[in-house]
C-alpha positions in Angstrom: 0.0 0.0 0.0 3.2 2.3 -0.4 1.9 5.5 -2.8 3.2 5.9 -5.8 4.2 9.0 -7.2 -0.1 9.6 -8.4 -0.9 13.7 -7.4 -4.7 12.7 -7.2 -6.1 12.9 -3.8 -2.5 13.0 -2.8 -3.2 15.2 0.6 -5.2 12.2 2.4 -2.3 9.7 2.3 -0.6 9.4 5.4 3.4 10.0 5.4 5.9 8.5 7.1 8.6 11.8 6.7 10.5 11.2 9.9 12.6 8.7 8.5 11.3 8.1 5.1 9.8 10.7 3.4 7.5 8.2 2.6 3.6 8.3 1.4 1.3 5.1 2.2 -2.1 4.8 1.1 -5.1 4.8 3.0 -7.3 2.5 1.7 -7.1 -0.5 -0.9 -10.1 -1.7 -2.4 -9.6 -5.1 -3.7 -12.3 -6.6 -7.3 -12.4 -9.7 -8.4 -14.9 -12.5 -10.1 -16.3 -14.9 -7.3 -14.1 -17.6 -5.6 -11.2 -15.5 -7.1 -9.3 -15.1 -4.0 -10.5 -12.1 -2.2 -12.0 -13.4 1.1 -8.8 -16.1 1.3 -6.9 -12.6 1.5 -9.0 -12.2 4.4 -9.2 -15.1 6.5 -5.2 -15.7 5.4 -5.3 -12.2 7.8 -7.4 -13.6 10.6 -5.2 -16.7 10.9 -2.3 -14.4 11.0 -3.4 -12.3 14.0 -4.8 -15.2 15.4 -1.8 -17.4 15.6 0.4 -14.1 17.1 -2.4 -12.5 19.6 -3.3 -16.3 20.7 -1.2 -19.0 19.7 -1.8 -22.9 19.9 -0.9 -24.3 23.5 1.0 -28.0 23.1 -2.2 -29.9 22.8 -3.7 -27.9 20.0 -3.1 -27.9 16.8 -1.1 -25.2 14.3 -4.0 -23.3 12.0 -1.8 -25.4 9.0 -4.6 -25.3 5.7 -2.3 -26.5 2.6 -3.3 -25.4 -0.8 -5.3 -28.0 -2.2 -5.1 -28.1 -5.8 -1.4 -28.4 -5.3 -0.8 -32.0 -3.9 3.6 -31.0 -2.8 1.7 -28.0 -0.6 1.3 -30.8 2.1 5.3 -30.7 2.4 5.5 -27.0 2.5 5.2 -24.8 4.9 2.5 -22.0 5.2 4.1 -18.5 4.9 3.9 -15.2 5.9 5.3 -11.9 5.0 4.1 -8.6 6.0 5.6 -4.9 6.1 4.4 -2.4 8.6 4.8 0.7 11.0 4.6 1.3 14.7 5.5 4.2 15.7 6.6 5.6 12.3 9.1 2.8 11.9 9.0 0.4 9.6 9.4 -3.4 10.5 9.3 -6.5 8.6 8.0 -10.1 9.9 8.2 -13.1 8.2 6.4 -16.4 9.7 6.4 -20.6 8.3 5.1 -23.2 10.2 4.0 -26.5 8.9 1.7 -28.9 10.8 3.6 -29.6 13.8 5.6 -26.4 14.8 7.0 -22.8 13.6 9.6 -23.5 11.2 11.2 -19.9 10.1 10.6 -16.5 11.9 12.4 -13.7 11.2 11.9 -9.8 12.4 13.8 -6.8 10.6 13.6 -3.1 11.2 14.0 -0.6 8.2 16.2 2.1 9.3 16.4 5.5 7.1 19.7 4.4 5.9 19.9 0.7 6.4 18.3 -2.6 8.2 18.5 -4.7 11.6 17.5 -7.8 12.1 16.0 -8.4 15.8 15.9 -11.7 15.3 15.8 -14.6 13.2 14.7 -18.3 13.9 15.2 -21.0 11.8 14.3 -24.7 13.5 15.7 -25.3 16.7 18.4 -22.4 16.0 18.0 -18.7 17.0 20.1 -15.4 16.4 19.7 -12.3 18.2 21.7 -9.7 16.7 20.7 -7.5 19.0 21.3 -9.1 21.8 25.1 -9.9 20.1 25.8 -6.0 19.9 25.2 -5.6 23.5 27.3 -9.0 25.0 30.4 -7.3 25.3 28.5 -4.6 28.0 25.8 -6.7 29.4 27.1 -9.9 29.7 25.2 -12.0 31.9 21.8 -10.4 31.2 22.4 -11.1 27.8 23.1 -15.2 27.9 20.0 -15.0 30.2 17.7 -13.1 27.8 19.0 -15.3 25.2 18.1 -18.3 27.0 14.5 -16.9 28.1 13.9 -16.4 24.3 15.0 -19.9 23.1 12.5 -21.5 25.4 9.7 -20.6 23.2 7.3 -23.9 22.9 7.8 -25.3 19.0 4.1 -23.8 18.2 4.7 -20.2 19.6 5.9 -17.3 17.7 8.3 -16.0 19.2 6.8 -12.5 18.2 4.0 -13.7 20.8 6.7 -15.4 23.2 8.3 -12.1 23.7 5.0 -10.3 25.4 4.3 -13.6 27.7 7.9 -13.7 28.8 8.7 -10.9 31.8 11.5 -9.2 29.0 11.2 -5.7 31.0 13.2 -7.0 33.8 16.0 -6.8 31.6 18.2 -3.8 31.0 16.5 -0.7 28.7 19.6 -1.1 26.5 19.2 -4.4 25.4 16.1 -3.5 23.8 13.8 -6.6 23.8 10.6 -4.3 23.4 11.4 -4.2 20.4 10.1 -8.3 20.2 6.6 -6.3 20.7 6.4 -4.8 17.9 4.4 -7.4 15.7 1.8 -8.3 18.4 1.3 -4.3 18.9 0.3 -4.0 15.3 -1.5 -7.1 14.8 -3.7 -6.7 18.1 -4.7 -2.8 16.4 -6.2 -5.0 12.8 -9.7 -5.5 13.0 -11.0 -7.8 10.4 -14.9 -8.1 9.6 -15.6 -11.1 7.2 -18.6 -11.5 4.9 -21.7 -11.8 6.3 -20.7 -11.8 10.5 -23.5 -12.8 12.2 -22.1 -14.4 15.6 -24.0 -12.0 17.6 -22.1 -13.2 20.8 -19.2 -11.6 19.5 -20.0 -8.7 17.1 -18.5 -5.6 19.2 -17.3 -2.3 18.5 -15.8 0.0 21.0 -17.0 3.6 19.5 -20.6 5.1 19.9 -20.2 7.7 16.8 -22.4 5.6 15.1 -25.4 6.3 16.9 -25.2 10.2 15.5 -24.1 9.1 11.9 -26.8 6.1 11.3 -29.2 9.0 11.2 -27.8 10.1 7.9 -28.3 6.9 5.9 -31.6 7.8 4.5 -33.4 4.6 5.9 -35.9 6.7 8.1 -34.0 6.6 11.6 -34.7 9.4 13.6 -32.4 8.4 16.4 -30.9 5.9 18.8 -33.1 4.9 21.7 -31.2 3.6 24.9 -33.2 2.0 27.7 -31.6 0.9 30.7 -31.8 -3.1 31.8 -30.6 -5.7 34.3 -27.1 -6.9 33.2 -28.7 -10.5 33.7 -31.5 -10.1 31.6 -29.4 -9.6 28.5 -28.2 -13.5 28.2 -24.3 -12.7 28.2 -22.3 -15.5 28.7 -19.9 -15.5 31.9 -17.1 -15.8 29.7 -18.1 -13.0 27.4 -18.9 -10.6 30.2 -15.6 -11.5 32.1 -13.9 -10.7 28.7 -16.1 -7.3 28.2 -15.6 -6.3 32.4 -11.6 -6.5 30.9 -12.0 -4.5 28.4 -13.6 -1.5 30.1 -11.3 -1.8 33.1 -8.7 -1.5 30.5 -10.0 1.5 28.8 -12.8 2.8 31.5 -13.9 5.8 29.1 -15.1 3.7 26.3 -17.9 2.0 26.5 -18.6 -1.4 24.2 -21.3 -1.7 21.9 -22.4 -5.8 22.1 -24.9 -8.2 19.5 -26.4 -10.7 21.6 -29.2 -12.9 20.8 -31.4 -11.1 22.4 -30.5 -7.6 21.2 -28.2 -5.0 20.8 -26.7 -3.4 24.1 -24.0 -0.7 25.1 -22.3 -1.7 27.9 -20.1 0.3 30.3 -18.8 0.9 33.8 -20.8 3.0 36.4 -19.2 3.1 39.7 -16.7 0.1 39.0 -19.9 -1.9 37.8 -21.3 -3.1 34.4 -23.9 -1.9 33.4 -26.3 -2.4 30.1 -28.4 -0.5 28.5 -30.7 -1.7 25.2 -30.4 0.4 22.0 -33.3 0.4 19.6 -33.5 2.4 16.3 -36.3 5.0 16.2 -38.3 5.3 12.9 -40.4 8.1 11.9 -43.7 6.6 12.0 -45.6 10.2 11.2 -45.1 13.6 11.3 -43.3 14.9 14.3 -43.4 10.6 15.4 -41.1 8.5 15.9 -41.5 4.5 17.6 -38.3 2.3 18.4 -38.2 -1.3 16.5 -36.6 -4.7 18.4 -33.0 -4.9 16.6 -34.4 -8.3 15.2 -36.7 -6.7 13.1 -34.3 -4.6 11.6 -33.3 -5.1 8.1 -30.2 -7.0 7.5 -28.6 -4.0 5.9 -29.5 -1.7 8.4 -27.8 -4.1 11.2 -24.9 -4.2 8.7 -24.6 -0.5 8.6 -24.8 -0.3 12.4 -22.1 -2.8 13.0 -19.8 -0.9 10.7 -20.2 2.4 11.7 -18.9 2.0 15.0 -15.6 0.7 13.4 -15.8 3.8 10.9 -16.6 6.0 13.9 -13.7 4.5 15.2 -11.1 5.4 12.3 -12.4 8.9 12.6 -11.6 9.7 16.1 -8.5 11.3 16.8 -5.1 9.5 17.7 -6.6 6.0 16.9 -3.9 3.7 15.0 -5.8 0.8 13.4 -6.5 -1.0 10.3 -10.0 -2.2 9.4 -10.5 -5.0 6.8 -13.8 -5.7 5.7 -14.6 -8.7 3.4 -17.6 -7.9 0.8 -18.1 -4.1 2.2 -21.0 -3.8 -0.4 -22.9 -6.6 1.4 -26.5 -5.7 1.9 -25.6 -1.7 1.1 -26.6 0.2 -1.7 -23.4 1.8 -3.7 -24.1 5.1 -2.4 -23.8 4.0 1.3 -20.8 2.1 0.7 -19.1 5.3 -1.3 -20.6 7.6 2.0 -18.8 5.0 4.7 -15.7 5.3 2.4 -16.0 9.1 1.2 -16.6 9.8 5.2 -13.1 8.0 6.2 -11.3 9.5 3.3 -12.6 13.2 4.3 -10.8 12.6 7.6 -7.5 10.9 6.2 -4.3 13.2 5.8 -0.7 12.9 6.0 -0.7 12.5 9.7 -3.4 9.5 10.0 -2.3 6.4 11.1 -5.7 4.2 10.0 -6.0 2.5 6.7 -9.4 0.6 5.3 -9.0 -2.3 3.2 -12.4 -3.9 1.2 -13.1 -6.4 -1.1 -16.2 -5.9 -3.2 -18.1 -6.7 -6.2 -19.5 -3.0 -6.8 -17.9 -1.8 -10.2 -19.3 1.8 -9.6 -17.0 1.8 -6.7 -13.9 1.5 -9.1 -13.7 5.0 -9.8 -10.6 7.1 -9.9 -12.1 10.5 -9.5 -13.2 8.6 -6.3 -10.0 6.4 -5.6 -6.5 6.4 -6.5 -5.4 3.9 -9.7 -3.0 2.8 -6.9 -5.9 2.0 -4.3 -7.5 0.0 -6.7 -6.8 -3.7 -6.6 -7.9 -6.6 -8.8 -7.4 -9.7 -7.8 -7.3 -13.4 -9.9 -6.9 -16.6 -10.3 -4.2 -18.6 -12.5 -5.4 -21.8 -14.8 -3.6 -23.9 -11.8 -5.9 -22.0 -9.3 -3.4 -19.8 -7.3 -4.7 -16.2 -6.4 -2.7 -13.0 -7.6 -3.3 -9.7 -6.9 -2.4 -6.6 -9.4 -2.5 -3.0 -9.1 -4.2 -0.7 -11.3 -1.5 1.8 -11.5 0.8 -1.0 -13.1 -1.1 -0.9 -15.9 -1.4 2.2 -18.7 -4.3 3.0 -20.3 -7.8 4.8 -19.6 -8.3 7.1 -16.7 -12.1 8.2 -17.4 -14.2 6.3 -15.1 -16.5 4.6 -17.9 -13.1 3.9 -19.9 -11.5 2.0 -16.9 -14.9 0.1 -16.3 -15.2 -1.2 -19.9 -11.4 -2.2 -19.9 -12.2 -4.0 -16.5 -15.2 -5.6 -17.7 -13.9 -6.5 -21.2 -10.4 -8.3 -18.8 -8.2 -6.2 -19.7 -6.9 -6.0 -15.8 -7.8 -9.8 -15.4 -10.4 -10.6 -12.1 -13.3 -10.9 -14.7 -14.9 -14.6 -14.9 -15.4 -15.7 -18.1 -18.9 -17.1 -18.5 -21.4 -18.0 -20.9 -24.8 -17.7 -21.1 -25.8 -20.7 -18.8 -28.0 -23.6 -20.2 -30.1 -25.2 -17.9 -31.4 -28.8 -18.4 -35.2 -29.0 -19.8 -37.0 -31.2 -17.6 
């Protein structure tokens, strides 16, 4: 998602100058024909985060899925690469692991001038280069820290390892925080597949929503809250002793929770949950308004509910995060989806730190008055059924919005199925 040199809509694309005088973009919508790829981008994320924010103890198995149209992918490992920032500085991670254990990690840091590795892991062996620089000063602390970090169980990152293993007791100069980094970034990407509907754990943590769903144009006047017993609203103990957690952890922000039986905010009064249940009001009459049960909203209103307190979010001040949402355009009409998307844009600039990435089938969402060529991604499969993903601004041609549709359409950019009329049997 690095910029390219593109002057359209330049002034909403966050920069990293402090180091690299570098531009990133901040969104990346992704096309493609069905079964193309797009939502295997998505859950390949979600197995990512999951594996590093809560890897497999010894008993469980690794999240190991081997391509299956390739028979040799059940001897290879599964592999990950990703660059990103944390406090404007650039690290790269690299993760294999196979069905058994974590075969290859390796954690680099891009400097304005050169690279570091923090540390590499290959098998049973481990180098901390690091660590090395600092032997000669810190002697014993640094066989010990060595040692702590070698212990990591054969399943374990040692990118998660690192946060579970007491490295602050070391000295400052050794700089193990730096093992942080990837769970830090991973634990701020929130990824929405296609079509959640697990109601026990759909929350969001931002109630902008409730003054923005007003301005969808599907007759909401407002957001009705009504306070209720905690124990009428059929939370599960583990859910509410993850959600009490949560808002010890960050006491001024209340959580928005789908439950079977509703939608509820809840929040801490006095060092206590408390719930209250949100109903839509809907103009019923002039000057009227009545409140309908969250179940018999439409599934495109709940849709729109759900995401707008992840938009809200994005737009609040200081937040560093990275929403991924698969199939944005489900159950929206293309002028909501380009409002959700228009409204995060209008708040981007170059000193945001939140990026949006989508996948979709809406074509009247590939527009480059309305989206950089280098925001726009189409994504494909290969005869031997491997996904690949291109970039429109690696190709040359048409510019004009109905120009770049018809190329797009007529698979000029690839990500278009080619299908025939279909003949059905006559029975």
């Amino acid at each position: 998602m690095v910029a390219t040199r593109e002057q359209v809509h330049r002034e909403r694309c966050p920069e990293l100058k402090r180091r690299y005088g570098k531009r990133v973009n901040p969104v990346a919508a992704l096309f493609g024909a069905n079964a193309a790829g797009k939502s295997t981008f998505v859950r390949a994320l979600i197995v990512l985060r999951h594996i590093v924010t809560d890897p497999p103890r010894p008993s469980e198995s690794m999240p190991y899925d081997p391509f299956k149209l390739k028979p040799e992918a059940d001897a290879e490992p599964t592999s990950f690469e990703i660059l990103f920032s944390v406090d404007d500085v650039i690290y790269e991670y690299i993760l294999r692991y196979d069905a058994h254990r974590v075969v290859a990690e390796r954690l680099t840091q891009y400097r304005s001038r050169d690279e570091v590795d923090i540390f590499e892991r290959s098998g049973d062996e481990f180098y901390f280069p690091l660590l090395d620089k600092k032997e000669s000063v810190y002697p014993t602390e640094v066989v010990q820290a060595r040692a702590l970090l070698a212990s990591v169980p054969e399943k374990v990152p040692l990118a998660s390892f690192a946060s579970e293993a007491n490295l602050s007791r070391f000295p400052q100069e050794l700089r193990l925080g730096l093992f942080d980094v990837v769970l830090v970034f991973l634990q701020t990407v929130l990824v929405i597949p296609a079509g959640v509907i697990d109601r026990s754990s759909t929350m969001s943590f931002s109630e902008g929503w409730k003054e923005v769903i007003t301005q969808i144009d599907a007759g909401i006047t407002g957001v009705q809250a009504e306070p209720v017993p905690l124990s009428s609203i059929g939370m599960s103990a583990e859910r509410g002793k993850e959600i009490d957690q949560l808002l010890r952890q960050y006491p001024d922000n209340p959580i928005d929770v789908e439950l079977p039986a509703g939608r509820f905010t809840v929040r801490l009064e006095d060092g206590e949950m408390s719930a209250e249940r949100i109903s839509l009001m809907h103009s019923s009459g002039p000057g009227q308004s009545r409140a309908l049960k969250w179940r018999d909203e439409s599934d495109g209103t709940q849709s729109a509910a759900r995401l707008l307190g992840f938009f809200s979010k994005l737009a609040s001040a200081g937040t560093e995060a990275v929403l991924v949402v698969d199939e944005l355009d489900r159950n929206f009409h293309t002028e909501l989806s380009r409002a959700l998307i228009g409204g995060f844009l209008a708040n981007s600039n170059e000193d945001s730190r939140v990026q949006l990435l989508f996948t979709t089938h809406d074509l009247l969402l590939m527009d480059p008055e309305f989206l950089r060529r280098d925001e726009i991604w189409v994504i494909e499969k290969d005869r031997f059924g491997q996904t690949q993903a291109s970039v429109l601004s690696d190709f040359k041609g048409p510019r004009k919005v109905t120009d770049l549709r018809k190329s797009y359409l007529n698979g000029r950019f690839g990500g278009v199925p080619l299908i025939k009329p279909l003949e059905f049997p006559d029975e």
